[in-house]
DOSEKE-424381 format. One record per atom (N, C-alpha, C): atom name; residue number from 0; residue in three letters; x, y, z. Coordinates in Angstrom, 1 decimal, padded with zeros to 4 digits. Example, Ala and Ser with C-alpha at 12.3 -4.5 7.8 and 13.67 -1.06 7.14 Angstrom:
DOSEKE-424381
+----+-----+-----+--------+--------+--------+
: at :   i :  aa :     c1 :     c2 :     c3 :
+----+-----+-----+--------+--------+--------+
:  N :   0 : ALA :  013.2 : -005.7 :  007.8 :
: CA :   0 : ALA :  012.3 : -004.5 :  007.8 :
:  C :   0 : ALA :  013.2 : -003.3 :  007.8 :
:  N :   1 : SER :  012.8 : -002.2 :  007.1 :
: CA :   1 : SER :  013.7 : -001.1 :  007.1 :
:  C :   1 : SER :  012.9 :  000.0 :  007.9 :
+----+-----+-----+--------+--------+--------+
***
This chain:
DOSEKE-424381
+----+-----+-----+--------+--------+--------+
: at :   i :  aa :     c1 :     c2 :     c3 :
+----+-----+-----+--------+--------+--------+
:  N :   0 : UNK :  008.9 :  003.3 :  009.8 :
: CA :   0 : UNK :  008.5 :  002.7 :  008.5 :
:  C :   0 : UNK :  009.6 :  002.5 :  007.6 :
:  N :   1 : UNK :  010.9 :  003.1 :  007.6 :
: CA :   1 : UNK :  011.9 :  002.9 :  006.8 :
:  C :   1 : UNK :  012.4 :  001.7 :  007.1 :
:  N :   2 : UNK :  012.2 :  001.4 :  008.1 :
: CA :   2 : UNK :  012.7 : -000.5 :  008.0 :
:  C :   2 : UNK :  012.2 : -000.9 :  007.6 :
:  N :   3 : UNK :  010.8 : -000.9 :  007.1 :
: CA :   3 : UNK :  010.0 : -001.6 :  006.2 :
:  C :   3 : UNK :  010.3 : -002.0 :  004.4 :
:  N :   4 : UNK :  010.7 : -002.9 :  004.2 :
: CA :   4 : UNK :  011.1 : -003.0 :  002.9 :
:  C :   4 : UNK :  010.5 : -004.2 :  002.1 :
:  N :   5 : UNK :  009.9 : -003.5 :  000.8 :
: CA :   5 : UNK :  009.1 : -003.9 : -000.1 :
:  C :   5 : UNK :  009.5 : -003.9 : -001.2 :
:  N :   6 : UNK :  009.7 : -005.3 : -001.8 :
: CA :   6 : UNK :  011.2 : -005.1 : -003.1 :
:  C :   6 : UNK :  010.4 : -004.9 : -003.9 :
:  N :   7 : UNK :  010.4 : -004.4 : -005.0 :
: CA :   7 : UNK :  010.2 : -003.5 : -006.2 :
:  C :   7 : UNK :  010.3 : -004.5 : -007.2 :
:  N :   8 : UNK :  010.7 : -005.5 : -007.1 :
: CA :   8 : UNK :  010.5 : -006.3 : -007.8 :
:  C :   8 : UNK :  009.7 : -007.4 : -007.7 :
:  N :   9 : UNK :  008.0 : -006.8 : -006.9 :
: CA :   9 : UNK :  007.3 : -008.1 : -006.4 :
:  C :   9 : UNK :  006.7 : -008.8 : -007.5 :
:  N :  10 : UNK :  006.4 : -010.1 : -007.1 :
: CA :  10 : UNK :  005.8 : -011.0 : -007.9 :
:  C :  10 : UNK :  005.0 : -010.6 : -008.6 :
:  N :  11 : UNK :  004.3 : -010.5 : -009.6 :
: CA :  11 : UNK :  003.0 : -010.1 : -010.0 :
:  C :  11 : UNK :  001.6 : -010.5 : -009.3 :
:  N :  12 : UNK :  001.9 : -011.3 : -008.9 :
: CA :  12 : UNK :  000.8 : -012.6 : -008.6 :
:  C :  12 : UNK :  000.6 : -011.6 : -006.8 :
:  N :  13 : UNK :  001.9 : -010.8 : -006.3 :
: CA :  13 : UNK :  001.5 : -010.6 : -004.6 :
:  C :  13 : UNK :  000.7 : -009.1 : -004.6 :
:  N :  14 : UNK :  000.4 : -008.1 : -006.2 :
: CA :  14 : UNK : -000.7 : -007.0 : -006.2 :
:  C :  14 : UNK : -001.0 : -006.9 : -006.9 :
:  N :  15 : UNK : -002.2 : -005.6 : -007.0 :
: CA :  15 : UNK : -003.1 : -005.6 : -008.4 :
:  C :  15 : UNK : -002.4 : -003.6 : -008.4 :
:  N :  16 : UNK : -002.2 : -003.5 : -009.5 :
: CA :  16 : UNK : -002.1 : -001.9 : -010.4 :
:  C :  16 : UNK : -003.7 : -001.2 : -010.4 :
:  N :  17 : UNK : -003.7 : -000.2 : -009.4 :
: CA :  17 : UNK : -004.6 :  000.6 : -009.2 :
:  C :  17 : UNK : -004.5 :  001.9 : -009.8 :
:  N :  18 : UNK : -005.4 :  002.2 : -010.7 :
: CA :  18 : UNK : -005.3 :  003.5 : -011.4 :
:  C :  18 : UNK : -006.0 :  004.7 : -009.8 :
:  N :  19 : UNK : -005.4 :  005.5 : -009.8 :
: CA :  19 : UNK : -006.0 :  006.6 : -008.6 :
:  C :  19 : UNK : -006.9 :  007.2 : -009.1 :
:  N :  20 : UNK : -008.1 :  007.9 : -008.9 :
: CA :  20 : UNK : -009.1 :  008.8 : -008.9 :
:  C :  20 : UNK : -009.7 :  009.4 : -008.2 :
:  N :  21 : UNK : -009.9 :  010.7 : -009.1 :
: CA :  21 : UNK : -010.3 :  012.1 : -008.1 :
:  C :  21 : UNK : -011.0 :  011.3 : -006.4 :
:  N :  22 : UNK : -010.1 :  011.9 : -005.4 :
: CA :  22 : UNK : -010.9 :  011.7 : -004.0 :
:  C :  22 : UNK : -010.1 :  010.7 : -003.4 :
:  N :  23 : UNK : -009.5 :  010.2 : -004.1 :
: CA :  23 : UNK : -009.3 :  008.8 : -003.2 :
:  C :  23 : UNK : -008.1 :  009.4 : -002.4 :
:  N :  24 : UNK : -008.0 :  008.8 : -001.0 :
: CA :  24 : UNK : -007.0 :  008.9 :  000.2 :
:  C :  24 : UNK : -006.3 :  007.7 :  000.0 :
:  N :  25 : UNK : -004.8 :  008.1 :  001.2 :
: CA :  25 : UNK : -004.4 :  007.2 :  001.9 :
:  C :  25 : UNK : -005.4 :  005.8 :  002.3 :
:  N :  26 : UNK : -006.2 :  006.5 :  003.4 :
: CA :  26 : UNK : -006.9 :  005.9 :  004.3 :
:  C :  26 : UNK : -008.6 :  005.2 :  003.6 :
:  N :  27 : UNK : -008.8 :  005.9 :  002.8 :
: CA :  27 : UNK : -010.0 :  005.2 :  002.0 :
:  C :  27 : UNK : -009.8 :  004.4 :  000.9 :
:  N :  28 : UNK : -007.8 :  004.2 :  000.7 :
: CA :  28 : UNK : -007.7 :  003.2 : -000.3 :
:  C :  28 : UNK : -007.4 :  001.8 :  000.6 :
:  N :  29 : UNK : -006.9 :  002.4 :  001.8 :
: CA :  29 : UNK : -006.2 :  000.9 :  002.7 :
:  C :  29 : UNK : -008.0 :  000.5 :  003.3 :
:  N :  30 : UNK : -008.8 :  001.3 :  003.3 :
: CA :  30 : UNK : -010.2 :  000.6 :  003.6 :
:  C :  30 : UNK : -010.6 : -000.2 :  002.3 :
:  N :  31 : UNK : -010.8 :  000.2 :  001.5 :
: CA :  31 : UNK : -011.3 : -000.5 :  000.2 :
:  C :  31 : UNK : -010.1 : -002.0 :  000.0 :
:  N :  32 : UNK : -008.9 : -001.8 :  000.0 :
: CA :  32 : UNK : -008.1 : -003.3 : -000.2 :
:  C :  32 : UNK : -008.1 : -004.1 :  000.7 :
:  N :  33 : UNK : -007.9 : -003.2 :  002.0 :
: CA :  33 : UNK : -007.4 : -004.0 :  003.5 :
:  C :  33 : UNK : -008.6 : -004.2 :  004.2 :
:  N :  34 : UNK : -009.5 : -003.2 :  004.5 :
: CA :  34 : UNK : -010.5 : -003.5 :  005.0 :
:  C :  34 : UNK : -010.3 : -003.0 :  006.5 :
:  N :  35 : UNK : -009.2 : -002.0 :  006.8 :
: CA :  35 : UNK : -008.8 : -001.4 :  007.9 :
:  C :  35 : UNK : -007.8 : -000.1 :  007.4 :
:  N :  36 : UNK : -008.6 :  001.2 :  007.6 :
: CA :  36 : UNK : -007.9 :  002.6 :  007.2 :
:  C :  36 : UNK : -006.2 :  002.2 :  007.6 :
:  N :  37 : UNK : -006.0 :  001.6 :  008.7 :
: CA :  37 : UNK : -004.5 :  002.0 :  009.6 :
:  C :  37 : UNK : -003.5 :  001.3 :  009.0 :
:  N :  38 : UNK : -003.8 :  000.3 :  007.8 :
: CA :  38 : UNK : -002.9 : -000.3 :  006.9 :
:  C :  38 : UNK : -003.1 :  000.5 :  005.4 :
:  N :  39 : UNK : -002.6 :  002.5 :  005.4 :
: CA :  39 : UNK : -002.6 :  003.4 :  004.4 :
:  C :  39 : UNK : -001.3 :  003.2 :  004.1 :
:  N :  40 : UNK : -000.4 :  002.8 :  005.2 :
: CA :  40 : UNK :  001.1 :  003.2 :  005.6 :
:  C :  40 : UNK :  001.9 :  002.2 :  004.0 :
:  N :  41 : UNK :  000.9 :  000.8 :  004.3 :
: CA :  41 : UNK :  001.1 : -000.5 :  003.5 :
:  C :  41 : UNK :  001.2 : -000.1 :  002.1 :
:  N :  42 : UNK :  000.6 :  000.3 :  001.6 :
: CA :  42 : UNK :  000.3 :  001.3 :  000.3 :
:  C :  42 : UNK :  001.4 :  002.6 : -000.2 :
:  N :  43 : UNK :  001.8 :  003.2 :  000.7 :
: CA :  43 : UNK :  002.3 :  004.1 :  000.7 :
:  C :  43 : UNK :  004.1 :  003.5 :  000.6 :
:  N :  44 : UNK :  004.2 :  002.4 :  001.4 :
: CA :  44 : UNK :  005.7 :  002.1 :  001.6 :
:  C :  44 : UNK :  005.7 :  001.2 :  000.0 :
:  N :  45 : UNK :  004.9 :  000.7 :  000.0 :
: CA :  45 : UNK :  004.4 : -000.5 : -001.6 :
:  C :  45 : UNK :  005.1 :  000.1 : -002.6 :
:  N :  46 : UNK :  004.9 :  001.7 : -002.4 :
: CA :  46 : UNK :  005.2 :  002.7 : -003.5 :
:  C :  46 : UNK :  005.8 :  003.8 : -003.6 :
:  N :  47 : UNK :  007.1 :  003.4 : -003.0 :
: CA :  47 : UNK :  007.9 :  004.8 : -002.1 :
:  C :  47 : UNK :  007.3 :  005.9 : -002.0 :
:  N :  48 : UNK :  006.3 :  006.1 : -001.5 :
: CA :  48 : UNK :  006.0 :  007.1 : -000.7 :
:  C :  48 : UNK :  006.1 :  007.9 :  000.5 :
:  N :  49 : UNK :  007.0 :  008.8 :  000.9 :
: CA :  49 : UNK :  007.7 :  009.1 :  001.4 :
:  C :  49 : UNK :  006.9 :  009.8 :  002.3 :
:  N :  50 : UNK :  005.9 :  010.7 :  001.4 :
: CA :  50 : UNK :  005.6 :  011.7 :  001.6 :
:  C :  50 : UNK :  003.8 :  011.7 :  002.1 :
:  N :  51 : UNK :  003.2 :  011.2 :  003.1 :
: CA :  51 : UNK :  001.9 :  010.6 :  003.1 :
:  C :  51 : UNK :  001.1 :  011.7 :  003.3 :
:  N :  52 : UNK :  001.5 :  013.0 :  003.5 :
: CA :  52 : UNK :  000.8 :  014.4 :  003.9 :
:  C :  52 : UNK : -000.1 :  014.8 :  002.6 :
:  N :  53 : UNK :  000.2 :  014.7 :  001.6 :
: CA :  53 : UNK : -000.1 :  014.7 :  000.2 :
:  C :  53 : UNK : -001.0 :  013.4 : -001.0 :
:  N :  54 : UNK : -002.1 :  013.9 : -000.9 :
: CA :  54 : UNK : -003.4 :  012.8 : -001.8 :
:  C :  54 : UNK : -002.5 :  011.9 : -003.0 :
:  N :  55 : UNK : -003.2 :  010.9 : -003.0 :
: CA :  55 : UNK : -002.5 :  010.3 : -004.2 :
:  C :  55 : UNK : -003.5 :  011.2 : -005.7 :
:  N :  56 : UNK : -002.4 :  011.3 : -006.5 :
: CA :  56 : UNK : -002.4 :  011.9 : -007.9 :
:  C :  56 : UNK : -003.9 :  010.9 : -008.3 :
:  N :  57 : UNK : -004.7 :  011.6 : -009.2 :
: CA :  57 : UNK : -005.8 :  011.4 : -010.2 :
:  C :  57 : UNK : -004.8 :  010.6 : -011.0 :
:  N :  58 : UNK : -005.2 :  009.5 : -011.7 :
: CA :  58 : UNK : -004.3 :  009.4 : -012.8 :
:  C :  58 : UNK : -002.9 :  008.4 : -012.5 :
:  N :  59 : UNK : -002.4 :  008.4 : -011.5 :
: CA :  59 : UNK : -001.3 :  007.7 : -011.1 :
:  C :  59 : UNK : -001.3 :  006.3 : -011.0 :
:  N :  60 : UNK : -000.7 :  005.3 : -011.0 :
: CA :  60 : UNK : -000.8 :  004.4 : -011.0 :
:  C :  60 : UNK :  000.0 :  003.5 : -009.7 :
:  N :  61 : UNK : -000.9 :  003.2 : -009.0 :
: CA :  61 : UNK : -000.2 :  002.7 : -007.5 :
:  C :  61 : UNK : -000.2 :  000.8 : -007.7 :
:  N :  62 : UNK :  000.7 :  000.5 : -007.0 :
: CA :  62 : UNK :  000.6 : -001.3 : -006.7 :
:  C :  62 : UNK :  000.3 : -001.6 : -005.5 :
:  N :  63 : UNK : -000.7 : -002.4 : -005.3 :
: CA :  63 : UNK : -001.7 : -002.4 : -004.0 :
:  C :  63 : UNK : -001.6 : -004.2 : -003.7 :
:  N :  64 : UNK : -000.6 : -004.1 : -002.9 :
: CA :  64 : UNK : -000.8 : -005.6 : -002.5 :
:  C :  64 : UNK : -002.1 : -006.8 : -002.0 :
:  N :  65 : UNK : -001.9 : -007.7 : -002.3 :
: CA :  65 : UNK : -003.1 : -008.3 : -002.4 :
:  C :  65 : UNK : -002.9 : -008.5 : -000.4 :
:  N :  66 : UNK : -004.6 : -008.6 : -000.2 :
: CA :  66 : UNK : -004.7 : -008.8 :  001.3 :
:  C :  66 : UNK : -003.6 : -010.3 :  001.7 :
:  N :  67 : UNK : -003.4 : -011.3 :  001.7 :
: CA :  67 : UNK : -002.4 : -012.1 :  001.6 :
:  C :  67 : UNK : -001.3 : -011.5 :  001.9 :
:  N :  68 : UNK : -000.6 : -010.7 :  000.7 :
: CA :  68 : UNK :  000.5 : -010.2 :  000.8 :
:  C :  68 : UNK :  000.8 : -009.1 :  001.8 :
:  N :  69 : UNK : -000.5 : -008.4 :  002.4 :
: CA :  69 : UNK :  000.3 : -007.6 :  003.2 :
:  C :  69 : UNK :  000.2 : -008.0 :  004.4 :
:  N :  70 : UNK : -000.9 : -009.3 :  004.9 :
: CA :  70 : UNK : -000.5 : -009.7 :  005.9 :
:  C :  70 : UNK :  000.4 : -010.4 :  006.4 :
:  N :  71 : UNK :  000.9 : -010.8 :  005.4 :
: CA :  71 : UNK :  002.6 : -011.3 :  005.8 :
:  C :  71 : UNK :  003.6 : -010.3 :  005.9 :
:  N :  72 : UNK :  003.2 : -008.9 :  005.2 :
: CA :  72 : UNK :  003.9 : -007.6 :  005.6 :
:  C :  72 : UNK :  003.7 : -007.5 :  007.3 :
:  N :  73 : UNK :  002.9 : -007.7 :  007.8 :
: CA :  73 : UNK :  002.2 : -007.5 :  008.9 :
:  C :  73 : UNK :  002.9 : -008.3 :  009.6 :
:  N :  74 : UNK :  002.5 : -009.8 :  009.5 :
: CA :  74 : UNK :  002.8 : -010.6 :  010.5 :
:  C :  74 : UNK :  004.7 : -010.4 :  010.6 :
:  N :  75 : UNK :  005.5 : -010.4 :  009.4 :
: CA :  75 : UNK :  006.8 : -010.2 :  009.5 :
:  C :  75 : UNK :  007.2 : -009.3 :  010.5 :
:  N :  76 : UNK :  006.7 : -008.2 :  010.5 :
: CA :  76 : UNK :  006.2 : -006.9 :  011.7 :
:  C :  76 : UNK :  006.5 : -007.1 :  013.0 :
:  N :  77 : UNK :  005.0 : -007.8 :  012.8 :
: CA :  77 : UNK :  004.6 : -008.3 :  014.3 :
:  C :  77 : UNK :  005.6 : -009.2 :  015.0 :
:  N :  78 : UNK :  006.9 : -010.2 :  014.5 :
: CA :  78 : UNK :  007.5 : -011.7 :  014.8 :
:  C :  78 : UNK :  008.4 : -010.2 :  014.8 :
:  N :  79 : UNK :  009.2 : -009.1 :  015.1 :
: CA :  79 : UNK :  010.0 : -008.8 :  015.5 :
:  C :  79 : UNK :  010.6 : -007.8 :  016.9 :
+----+-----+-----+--------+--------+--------+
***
């Protein structure tokens, strides 16, 4: 996943700013945007997250790529 690179300076227009709340996972946030748990990782690298063992913070503020944008995270992936 460290070859994975997601510039920090994405468009506004390629995610939406997700406030986190009590409960929410990795894996029940990449269901609710993606619509498949196994893209948590997509989320996690979005927002240097190094550390995926550990819930996201109540209160935090994550950048959650729009489905579009991570499928071209994806497909870039895939074409290597």
């Amino acid at each position: 996943l460290k070859t994975v690179v997601i510039p920090s300076d994405m468009n506004d227009s390629l995610y939406q700013e997700y406030v986190v709340v009590e409960g929410d996972t990795w894996t029940n946030l990449a269901f609710k945007f993606f619509g498949q748990v196994e893209a948590w990782w997509i989320i996690c690298i979005s927002n240097s997250i190094m550390n995926p063992i550990s819930f996201p913070q109540p209160g935090s503020i994550l950048k959650i790529l729009t489905r579009n944008a991570a499928r071209q995270v994806l497909t870039t992936i895939n074409d290597k």
